[in-house]
C-alpha positions in Angstrom: 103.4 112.8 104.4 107.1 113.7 104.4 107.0 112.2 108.2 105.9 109.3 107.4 108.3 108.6 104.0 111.3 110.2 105.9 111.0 108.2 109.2 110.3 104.9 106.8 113.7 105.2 104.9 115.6 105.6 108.2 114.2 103.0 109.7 114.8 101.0 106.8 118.0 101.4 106.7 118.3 100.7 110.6 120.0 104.5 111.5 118.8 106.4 114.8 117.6 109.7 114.2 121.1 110.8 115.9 123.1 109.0 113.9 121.6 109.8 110.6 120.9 113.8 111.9 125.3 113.8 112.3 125.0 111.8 108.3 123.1 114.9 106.8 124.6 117.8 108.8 120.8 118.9 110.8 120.2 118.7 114.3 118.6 115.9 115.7 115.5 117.4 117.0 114.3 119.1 113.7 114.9 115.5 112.1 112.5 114.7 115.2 110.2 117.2 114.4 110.2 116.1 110.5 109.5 112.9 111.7 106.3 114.0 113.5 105.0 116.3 111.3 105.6 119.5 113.4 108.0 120.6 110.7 108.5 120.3 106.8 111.5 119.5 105.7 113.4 122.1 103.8 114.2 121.2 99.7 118.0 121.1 101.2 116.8 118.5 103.5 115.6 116.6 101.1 118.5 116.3 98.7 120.2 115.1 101.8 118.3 112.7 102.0 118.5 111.7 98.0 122.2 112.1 98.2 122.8 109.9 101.5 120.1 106.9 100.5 120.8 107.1 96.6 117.4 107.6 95.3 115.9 111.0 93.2 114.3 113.6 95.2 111.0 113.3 93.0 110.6 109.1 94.6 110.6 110.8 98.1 108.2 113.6 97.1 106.6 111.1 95.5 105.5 109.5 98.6 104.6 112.9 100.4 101.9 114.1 97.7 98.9 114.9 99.8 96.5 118.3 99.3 92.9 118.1 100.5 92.6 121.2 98.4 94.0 120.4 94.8 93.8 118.0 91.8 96.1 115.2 92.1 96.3 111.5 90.7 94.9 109.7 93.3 96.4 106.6 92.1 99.8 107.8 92.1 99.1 108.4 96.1 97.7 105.1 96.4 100.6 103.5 95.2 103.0 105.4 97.0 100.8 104.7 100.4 101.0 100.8 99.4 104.7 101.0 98.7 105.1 103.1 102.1 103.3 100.2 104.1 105.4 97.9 102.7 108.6 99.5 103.2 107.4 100.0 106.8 106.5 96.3 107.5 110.1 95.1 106.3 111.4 97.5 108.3 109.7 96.5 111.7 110.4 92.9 110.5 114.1 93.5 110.8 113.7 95.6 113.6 112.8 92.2 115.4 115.4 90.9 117.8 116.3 88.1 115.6 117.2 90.0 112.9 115.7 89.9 109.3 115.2 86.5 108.1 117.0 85.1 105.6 116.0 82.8 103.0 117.8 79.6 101.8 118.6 80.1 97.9 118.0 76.7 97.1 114.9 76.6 98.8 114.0 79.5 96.3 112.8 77.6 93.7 
């Protein structure tokens, strides 16, 4: 699930997998193949990753827990996988031509 967390943040935070491939010093293609699950990202890879997006190395292995084959808190992945879907639906939402939408503060209340 590393694919899926990795690709999420990027997009996210609106970088091509170029421009943040140059950010954490790896070639584009293995980010590509990170991205589609053809490769596992190395632990250096992922403190890139912590270091360049400011957030601990256990939130994104966090979202990557997944073994068919050992014990794990399947709440804790159902929670990551809910948190994942909603990281990925703001991130398609301002991936839209307009932009993200903003809101009006004093329509907030």
């Amino acid at each position: 699930m590393y694919d899926r967390a990795l690709k999420t943040i990027r997009q996210y935070h609106r970088l091509s997998q170029s421009d943040l491939a140059e950010q954490l010093h790896i070639s584009r293609s293995y980010l590509n193949e990170i991205e589609r699950n053809k490769k596992e990202p190395s632990l250096e890879v992922l403190h890139k990753y912590a270091h360049r997006f400011d957030v601990p190395v256990s939130s994104i292995m966090l979202f990557a827990e997944q073994s068919a084959n050992t014990t794990y808190d399947r709440a804790r992945v159902f929670f990551a996988d809910k948190i994942l879907k909603m990281l990925e639906w703001v991130a398609d939402d301002t991936d839209d031509e307009h932009g993200p939408t903003k809101k009006n503060p004093s329509n907030s209340r």
